[in-house]
N, CA, C and O atoms as a Tinker XYZ file with bonds, in Angstrom:
   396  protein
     1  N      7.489000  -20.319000   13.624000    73     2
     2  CA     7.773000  -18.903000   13.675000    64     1     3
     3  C      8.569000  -18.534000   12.429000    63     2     4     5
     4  O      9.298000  -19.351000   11.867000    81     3
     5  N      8.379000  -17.058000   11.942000    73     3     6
     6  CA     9.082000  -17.066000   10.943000    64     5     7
     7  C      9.688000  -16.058000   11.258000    63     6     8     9
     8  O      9.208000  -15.364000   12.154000    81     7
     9  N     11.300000  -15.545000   10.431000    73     7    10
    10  CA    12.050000  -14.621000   10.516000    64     9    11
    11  C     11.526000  -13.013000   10.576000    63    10    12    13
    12  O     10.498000  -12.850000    9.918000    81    11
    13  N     11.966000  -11.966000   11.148000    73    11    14
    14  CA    11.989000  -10.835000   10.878000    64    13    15
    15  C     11.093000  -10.030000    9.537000    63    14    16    17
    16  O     11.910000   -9.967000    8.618000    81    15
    17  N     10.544000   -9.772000    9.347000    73    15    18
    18  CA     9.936000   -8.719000    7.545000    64    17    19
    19  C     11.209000   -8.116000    7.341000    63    18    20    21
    20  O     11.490000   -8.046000    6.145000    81    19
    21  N     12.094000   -7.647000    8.130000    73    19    22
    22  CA    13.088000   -6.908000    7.769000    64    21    23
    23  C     14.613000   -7.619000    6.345000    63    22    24    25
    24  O     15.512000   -7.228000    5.600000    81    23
    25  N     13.738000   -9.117000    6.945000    73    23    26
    26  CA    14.781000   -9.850000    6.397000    64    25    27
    27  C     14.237000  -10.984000    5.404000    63    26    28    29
    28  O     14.748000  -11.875000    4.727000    81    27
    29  N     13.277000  -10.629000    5.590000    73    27    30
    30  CA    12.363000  -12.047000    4.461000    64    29    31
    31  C     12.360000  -11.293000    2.715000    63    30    32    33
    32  O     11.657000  -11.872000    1.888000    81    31
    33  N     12.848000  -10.522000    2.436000    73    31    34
    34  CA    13.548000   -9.742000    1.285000    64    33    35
    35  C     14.659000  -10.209000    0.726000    63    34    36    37
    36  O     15.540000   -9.533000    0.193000    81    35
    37  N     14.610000  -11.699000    0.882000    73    35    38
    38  CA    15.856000  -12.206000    0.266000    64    37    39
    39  C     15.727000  -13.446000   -0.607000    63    38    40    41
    40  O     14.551000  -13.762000   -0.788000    81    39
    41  N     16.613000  -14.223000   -1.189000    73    39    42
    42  CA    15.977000  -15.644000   -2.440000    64    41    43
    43  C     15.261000  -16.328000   -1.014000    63    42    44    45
    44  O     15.054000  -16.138000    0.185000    81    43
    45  N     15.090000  -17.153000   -2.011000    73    43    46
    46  CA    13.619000  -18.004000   -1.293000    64    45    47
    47  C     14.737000  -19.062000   -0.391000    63    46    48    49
    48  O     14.624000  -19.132000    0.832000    81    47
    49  N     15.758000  -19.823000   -1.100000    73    47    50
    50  CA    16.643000  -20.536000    0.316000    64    49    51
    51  C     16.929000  -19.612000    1.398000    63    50    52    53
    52  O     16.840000  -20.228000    2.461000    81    51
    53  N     17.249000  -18.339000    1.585000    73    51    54
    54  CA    17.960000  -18.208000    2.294000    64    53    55
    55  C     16.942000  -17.459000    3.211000    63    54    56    57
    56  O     17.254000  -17.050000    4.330000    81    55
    57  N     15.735000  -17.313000    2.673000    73    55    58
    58  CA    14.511000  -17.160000    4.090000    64    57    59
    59  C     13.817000  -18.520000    4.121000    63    58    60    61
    60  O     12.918000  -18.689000    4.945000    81    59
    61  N     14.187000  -19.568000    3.231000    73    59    62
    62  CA    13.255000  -20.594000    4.373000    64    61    63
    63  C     14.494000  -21.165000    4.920000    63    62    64    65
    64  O     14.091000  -22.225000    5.398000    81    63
    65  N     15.874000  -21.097000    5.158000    73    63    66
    66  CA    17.118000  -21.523000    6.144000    64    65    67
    67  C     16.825000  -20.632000    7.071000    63    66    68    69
    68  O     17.097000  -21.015000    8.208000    81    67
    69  N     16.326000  -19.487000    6.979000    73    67    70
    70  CA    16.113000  -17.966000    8.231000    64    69    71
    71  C     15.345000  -18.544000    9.497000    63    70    72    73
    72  O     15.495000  -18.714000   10.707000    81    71
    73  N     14.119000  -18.806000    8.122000    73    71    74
    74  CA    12.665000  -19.811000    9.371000    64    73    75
    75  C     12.716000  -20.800000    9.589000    63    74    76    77
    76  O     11.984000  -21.311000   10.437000    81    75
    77  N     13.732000  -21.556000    8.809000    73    75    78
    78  CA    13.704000  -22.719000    9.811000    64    77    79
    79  C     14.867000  -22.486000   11.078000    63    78    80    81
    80  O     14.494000  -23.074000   12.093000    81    79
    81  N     15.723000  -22.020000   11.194000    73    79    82
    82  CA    16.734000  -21.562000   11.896000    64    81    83
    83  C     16.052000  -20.736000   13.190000    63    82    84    85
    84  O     16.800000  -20.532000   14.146000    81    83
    85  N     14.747000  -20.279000   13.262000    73    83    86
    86  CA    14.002000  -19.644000   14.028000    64    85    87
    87  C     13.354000  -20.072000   14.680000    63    86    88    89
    88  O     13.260000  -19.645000   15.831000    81    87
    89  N     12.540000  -21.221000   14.176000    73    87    90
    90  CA    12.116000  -22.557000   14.730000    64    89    91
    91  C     12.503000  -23.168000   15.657000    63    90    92    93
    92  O     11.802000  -23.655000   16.544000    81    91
    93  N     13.870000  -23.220000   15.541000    73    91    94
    94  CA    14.939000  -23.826000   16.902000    64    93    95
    95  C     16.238000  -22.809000   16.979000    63    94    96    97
    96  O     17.448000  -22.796000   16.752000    81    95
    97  N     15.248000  -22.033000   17.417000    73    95    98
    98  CA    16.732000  -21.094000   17.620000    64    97    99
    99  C     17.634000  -21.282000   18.944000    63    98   100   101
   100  O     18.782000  -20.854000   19.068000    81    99
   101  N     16.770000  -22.130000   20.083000    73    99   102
   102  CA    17.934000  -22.529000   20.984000    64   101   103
   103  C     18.903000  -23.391000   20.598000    63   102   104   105
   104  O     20.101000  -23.360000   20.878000    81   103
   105  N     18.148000  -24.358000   19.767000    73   103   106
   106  CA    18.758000  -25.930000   19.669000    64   105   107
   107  C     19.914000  -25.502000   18.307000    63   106   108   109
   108  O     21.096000  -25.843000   18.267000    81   107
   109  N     19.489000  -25.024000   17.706000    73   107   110
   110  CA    20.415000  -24.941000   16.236000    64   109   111
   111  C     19.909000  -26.451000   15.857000    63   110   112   113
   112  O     19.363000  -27.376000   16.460000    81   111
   113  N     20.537000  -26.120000   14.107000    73   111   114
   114  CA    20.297000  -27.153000   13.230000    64   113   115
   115  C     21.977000  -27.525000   12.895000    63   114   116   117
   116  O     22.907000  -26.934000   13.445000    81   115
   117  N     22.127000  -28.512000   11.983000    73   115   118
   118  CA    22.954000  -28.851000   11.432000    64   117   119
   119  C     23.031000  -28.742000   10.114000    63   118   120   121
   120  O     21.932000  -28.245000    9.867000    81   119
   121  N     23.742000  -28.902000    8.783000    73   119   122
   122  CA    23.497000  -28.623000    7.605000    64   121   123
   123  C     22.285000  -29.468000    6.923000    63   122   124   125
   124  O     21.462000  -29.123000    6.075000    81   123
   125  N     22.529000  -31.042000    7.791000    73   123   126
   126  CA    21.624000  -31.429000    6.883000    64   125   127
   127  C     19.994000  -31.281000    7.570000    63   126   128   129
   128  O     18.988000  -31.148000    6.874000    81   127
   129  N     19.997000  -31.322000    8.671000    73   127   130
   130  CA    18.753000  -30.611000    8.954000    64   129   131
   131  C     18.089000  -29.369000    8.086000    63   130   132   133
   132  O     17.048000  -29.428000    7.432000    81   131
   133  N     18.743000  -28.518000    8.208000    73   131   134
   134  CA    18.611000  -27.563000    7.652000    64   133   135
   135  C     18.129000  -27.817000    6.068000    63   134   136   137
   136  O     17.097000  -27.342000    5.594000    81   135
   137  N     19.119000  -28.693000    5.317000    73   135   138
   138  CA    18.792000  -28.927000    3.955000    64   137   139
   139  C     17.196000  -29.929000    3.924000    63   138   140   141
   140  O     16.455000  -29.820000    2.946000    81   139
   141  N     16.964000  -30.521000    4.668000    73   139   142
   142  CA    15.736000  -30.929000    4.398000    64   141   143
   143  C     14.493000  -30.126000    5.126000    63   142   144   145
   144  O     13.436000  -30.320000    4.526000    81   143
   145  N     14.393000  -29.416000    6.083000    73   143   146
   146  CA    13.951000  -28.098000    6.260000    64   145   147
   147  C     13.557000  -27.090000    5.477000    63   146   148   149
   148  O     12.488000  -26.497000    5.627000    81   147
   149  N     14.751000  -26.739000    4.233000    73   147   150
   150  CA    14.667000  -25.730000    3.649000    64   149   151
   151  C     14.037000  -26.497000    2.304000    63   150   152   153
   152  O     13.246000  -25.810000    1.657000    81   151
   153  N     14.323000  -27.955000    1.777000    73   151   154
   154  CA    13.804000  -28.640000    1.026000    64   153   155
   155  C     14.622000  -27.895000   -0.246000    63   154   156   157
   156  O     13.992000  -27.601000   -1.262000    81   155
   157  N     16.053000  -27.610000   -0.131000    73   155   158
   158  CA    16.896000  -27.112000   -1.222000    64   157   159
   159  C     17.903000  -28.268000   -1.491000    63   158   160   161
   160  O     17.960000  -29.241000   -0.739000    81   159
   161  N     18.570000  -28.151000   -2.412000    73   159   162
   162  CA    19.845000  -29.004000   -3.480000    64   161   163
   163  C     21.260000  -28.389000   -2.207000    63   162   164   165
   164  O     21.505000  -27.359000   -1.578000    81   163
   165  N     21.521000  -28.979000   -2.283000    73   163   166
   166  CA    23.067000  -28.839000   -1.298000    64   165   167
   167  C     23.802000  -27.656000   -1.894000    63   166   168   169
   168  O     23.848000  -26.812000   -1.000000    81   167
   169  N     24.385000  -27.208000   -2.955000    73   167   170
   170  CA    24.700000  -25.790000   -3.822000    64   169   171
   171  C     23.653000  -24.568000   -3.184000    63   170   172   173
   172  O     23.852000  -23.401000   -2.849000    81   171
   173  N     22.882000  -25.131000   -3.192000    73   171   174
   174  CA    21.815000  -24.062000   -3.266000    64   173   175
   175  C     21.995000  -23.322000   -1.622000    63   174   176   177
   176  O     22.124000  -22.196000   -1.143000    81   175
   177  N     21.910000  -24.732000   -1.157000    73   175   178
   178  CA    21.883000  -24.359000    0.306000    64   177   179
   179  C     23.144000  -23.440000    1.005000    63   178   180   181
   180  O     23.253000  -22.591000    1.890000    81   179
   181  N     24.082000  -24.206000   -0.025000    73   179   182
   182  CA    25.915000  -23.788000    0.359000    64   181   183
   183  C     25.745000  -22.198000    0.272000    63   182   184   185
   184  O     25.925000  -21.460000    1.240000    81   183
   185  N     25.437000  -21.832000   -0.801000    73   183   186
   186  CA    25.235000  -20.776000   -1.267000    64   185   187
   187  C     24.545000  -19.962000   -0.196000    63   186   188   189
   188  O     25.011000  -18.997000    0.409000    81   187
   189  N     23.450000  -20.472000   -0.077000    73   187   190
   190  CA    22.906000  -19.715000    1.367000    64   189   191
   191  C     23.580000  -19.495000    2.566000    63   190   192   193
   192  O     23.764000  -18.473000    3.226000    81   191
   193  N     23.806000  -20.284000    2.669000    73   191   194
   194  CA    24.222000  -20.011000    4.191000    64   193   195
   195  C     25.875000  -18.674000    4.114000    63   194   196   197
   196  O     26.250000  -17.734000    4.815000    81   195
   197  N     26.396000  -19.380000    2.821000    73   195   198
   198  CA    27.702000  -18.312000    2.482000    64   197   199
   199  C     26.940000  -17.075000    2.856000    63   198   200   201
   200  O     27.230000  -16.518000    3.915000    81   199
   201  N     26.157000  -16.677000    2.221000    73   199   202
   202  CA    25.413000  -15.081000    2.147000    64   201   203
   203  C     24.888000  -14.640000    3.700000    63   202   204   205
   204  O     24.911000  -13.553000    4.278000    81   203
   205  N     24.406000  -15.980000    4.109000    73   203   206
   206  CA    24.023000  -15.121000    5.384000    64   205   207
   207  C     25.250000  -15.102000    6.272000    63   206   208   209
   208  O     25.256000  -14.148000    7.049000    81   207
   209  N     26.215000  -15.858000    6.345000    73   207   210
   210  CA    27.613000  -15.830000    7.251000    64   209   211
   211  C     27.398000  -14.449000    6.726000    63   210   212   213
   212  O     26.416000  -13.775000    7.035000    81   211
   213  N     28.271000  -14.080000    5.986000    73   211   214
   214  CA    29.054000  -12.757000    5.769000    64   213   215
   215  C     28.126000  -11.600000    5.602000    63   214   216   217
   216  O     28.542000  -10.557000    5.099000    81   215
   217  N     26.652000  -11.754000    6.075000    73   215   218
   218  CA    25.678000  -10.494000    6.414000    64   217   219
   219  C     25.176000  -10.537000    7.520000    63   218   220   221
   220  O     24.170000   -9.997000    7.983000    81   219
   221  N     26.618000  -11.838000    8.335000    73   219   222
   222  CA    26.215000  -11.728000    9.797000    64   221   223
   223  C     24.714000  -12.050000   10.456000    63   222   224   225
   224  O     24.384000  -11.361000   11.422000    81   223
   225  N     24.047000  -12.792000   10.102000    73   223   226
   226  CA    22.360000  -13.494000   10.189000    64   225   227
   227  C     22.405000  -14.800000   10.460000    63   226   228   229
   228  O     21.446000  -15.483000   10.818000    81   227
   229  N     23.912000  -15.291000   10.233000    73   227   230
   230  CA    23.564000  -16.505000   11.530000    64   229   231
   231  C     25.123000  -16.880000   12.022000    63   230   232   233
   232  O     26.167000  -16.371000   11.615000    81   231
   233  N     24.993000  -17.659000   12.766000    73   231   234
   234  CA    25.832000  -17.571000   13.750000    64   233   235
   235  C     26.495000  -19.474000   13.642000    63   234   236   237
   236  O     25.732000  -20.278000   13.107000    81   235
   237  N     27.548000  -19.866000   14.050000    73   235   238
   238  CA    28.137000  -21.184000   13.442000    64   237   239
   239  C     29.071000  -21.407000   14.502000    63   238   240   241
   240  O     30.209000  -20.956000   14.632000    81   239
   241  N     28.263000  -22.347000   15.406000    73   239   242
   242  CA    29.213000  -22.952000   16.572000    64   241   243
   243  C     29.388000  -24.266000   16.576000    63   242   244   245
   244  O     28.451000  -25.064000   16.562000    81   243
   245  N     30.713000  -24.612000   16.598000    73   243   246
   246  CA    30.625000  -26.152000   16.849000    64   245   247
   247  C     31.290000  -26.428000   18.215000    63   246   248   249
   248  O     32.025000  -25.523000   18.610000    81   247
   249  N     31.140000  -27.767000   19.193000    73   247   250
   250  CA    31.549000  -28.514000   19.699000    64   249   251
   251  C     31.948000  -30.145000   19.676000    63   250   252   253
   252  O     31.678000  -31.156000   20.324000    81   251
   253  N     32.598000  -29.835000   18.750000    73   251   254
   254  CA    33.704000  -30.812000   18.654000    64   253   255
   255  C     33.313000  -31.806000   17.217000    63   254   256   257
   256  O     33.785000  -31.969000   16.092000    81   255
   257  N     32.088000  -32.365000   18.079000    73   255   258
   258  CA    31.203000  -33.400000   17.169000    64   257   259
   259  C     30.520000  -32.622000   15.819000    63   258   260   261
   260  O     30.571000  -32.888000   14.618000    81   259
   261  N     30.076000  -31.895000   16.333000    73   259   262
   262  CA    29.033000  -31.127000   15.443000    64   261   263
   263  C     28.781000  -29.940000   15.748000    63   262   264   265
   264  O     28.620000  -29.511000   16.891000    81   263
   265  N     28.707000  -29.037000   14.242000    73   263   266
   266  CA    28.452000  -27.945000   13.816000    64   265   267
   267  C     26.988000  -27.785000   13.912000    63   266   268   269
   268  O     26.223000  -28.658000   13.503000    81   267
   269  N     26.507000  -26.459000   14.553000    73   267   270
   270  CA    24.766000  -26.053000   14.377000    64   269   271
   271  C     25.279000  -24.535000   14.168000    63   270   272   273
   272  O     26.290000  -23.945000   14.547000    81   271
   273  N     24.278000  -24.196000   13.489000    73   271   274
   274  CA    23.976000  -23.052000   12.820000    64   273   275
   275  C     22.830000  -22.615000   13.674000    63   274   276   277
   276  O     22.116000  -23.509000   14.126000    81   275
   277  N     22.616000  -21.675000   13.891000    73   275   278
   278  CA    22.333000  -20.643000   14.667000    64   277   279
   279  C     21.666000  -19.116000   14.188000    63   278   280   281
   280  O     22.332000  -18.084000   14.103000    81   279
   281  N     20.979000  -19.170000   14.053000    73   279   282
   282  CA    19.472000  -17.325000   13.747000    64   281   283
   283  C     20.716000  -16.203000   14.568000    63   282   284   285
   284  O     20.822000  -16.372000   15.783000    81   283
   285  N     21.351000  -15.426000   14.110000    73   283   286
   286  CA    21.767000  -14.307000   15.011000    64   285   287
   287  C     20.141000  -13.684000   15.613000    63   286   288   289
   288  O     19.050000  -13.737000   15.046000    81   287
   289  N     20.438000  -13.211000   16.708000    73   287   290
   290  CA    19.185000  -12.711000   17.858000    64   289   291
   291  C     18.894000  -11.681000   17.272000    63   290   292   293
   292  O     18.226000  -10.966000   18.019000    81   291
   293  N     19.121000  -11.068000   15.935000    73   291   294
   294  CA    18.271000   -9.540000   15.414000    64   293   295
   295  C     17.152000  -10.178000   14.161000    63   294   296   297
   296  O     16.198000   -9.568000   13.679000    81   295
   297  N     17.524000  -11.320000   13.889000    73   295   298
   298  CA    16.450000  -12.209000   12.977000    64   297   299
   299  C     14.898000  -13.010000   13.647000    63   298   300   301
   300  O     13.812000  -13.276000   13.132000    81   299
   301  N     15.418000  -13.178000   14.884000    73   299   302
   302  CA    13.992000  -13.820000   15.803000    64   301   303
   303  C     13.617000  -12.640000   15.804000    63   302   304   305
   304  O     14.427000  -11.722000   15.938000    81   303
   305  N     12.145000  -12.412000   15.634000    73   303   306
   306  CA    11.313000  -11.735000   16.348000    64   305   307
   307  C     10.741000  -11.613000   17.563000    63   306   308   309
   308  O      9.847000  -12.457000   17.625000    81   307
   309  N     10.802000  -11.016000   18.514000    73   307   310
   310  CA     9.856000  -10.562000   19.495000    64   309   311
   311  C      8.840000  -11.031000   19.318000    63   310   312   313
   312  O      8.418000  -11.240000   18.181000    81   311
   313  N      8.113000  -11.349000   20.508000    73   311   314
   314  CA     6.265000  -12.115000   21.106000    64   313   315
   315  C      5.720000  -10.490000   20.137000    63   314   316   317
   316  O      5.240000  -10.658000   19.016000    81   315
   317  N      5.866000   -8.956000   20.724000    73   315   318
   318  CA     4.793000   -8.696000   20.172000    64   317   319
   319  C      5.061000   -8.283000   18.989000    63   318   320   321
   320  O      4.226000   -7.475000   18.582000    81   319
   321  N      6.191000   -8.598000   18.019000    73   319   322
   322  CA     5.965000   -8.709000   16.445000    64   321   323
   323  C      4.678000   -9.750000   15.553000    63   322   324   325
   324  O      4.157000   -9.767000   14.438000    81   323
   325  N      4.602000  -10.515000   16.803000    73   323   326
   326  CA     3.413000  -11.318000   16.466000    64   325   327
   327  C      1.599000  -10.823000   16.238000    63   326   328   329
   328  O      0.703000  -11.512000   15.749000    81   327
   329  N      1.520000   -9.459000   16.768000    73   327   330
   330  CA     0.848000   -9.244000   16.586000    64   329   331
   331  C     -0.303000   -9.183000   14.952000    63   330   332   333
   332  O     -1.443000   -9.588000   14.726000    81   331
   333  N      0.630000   -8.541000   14.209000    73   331   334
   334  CA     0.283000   -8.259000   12.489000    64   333   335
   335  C     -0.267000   -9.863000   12.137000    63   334   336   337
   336  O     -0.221000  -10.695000   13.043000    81   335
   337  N     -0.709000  -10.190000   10.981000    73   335   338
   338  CA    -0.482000  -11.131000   10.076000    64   337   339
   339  C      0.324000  -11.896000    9.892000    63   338   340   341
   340  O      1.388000  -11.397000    9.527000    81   339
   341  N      0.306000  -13.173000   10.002000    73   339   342
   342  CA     1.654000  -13.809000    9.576000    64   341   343
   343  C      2.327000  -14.285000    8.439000    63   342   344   345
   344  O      3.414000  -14.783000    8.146000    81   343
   345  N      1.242000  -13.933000    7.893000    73   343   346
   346  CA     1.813000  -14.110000    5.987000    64   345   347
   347  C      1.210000  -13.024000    4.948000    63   346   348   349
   348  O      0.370000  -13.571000    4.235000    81   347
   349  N      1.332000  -12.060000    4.735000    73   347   350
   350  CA     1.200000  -11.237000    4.075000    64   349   351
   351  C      0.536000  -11.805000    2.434000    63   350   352   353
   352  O      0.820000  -12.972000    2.164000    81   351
   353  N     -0.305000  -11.034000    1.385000    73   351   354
   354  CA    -0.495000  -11.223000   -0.177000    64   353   355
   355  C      1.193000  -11.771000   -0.750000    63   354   356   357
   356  O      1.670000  -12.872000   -1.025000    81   355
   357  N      1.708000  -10.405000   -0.742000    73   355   358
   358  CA     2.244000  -10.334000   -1.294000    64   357   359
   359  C      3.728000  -11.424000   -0.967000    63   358   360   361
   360  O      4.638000  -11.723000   -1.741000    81   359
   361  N      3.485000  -11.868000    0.622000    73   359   362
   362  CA     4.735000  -12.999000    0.874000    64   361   363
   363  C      4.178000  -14.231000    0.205000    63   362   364   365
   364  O      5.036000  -14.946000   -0.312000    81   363
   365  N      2.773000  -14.682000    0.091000    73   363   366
   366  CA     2.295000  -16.031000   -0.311000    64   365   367
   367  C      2.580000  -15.996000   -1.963000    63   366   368   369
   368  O      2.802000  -17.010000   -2.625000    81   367
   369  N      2.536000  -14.769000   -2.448000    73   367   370
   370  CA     2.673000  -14.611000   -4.342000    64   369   371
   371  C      4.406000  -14.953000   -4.173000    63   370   372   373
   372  O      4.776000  -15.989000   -4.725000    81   371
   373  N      5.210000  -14.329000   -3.616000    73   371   374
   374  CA     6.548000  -14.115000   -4.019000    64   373   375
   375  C      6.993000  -15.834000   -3.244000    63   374   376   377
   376  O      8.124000  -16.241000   -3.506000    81   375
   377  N      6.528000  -16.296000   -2.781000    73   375   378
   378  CA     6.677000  -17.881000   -2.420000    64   377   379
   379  C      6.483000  -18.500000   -3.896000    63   378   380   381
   380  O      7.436000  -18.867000   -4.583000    81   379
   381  N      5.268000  -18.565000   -4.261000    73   379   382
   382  CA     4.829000  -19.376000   -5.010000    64   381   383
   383  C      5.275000  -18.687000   -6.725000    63   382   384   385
   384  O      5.271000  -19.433000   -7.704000    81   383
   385  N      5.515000  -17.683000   -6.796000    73   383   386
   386  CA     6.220000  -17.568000   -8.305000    64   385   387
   387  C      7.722000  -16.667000   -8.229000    63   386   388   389
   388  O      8.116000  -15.654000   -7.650000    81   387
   389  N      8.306000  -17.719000   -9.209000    73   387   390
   390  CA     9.741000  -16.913000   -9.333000    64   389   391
   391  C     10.425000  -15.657000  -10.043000    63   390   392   393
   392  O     11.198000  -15.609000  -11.000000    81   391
   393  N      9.863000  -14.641000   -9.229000    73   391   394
   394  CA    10.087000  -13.026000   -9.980000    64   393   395
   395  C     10.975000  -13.078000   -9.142000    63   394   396
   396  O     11.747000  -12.129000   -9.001000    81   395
């Protein structure tokens, strides 16, 4: 599953941390899950996740042992957002080149 359109308007880490974070949005990930998920450099990732904390898009609970990161519930989509396309022209171009 992938994140929201509302929110896939952002660098390329910090919507593939979105979708993968969506993926298991009960379970949560951990950082390094996440970093091989997102298939980013640890900076890169840091960086991400900074941006989405403080635009409030994900959510960071730990118990005790371990920290999971967490999709805030306005980033999952709804069953019938599923309806449309799931990858748009213009999402497969802006994947694959860096404008």
């Amino acid at each position: 599953m992938r994140a929201k359109r509302e929110y896939r308007d952002r660098s390329r880490t910090e919507v593939a941390v979105l979708d993968a974070l969506v993926d298991r949005v009960d379970d949560g990930m951990t950082v390094f899950e996440l970093r091989a998920a997102a298939e980013t450099e640890i900076d890169d990732l840091e960086d991400a996740l900074a941006t989405l904390k403080e635009d409030d898009l994900i959510v960071v609970e730990s118990d005790g042992d371990r920290t999971l990161i967490k999709p805030d519930e306005r980033v999952v989509p709804d069953i019938s957002d599923d309806d449309g396309p799931e990858e748009t022209i213009g999402d497969w171009l802006r994947d694959r080149f860096p404008f």
